[in-house]
N, C-alpha and C positions, 0 to 999 in steps of 0.2 A: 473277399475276406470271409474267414468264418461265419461272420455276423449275417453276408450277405449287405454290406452294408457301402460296396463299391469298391472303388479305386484309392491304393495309396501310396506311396514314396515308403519302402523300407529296404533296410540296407539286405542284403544276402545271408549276412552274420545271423540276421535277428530270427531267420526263416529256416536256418541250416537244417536244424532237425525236424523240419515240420514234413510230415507222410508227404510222398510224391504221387498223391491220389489223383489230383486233378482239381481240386479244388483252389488253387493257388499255379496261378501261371504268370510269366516274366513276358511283359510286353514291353520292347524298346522305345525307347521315346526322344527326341530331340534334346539333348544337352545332359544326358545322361551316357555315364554314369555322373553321381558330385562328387566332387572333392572338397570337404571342410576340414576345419583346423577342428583337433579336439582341445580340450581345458577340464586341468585338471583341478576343481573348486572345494575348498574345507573351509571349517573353521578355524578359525589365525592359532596358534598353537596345538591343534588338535588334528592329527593326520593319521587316521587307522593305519594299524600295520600293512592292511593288504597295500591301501593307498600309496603308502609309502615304499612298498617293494616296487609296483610299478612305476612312481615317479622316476624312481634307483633305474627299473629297465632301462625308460627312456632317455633316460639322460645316457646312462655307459651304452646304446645301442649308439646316439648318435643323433635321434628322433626330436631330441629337447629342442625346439627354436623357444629362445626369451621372449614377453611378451613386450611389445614398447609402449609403454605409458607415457 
């Protein structure tokens, strides 16, 4: 890492635009890549627009699974 501060678990997305200098390299690892669910969390009546366009993507994409409580 930047810091020099080791090893860590981050996604691709998060590194995309970071320089391809050599300071960050991709080592394979057992059980990699993950796959988690994401969640999308607000406050109960209170859903920023951005939030709520993507809630809209996922749902009309297809992507929405219901949570079961």
């Amino acid at each position: 890492m930047a810091a020099g501060l080791g090893v860590t678990l981050v996604s691709r997305d998060a590194v995309a635009r970071q320089p391809a200098d050599g300071r960050m390299v991709e080592v394979p690892g057992a059980g990699a890549p993950l796959h988690r669910d994401w969640h999308l969390v607000t406050n109960p009546g209170h859903l920023p627009a951005t939030a709520s366009m993507l809630a809209a993507h996922v749902v009309e994409t297809g992507w929405f699974r219901p949570a079961v409580r």
